[in-house]
C-alpha positions, 0 to 999 in steps of 0.5 A: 545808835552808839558809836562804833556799833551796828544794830541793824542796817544805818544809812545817813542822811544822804542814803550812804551806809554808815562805816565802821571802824576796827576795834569797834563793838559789832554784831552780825555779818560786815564787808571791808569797805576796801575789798569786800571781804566778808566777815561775821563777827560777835565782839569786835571788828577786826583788821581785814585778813585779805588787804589789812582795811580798817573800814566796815561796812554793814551787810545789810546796806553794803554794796558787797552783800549777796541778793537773798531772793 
């Protein structure tokens, strides 16, 4: 995987997903590691709206997600 950048769901060795920060290149859906505020996004990862958190999380792996069943 690049630095910085998402392509699908990333846990590491220890089953924790993967963080990203703001100003890194993603694509798709992300929470705030801090609020859980939700956003999606196409470029770059922003500063959180809601509570300024600089950290991102995957919706694919983040605790945060909506069940999809």
């Amino acid at each position: 995987m690049e630095p910085g950048r998402a392509e699908g769901a990333a846990l590491d060795r220890d089953g924790a997903p993967d963080f990203f920060r703001t100003g890194s290149e993603a694509n798709g859906e992300y929470y705030c590691a801090e609020c859980g505020y939700g956003v999606s996004v196409r470029l770059l990862l922003p500063v959180c709206p809601m509570c300024r958190g600089r950290s991102w999380e995957d919706a694919a792996t983040s605790p945060f997600a909506r069940s999809r069943a």
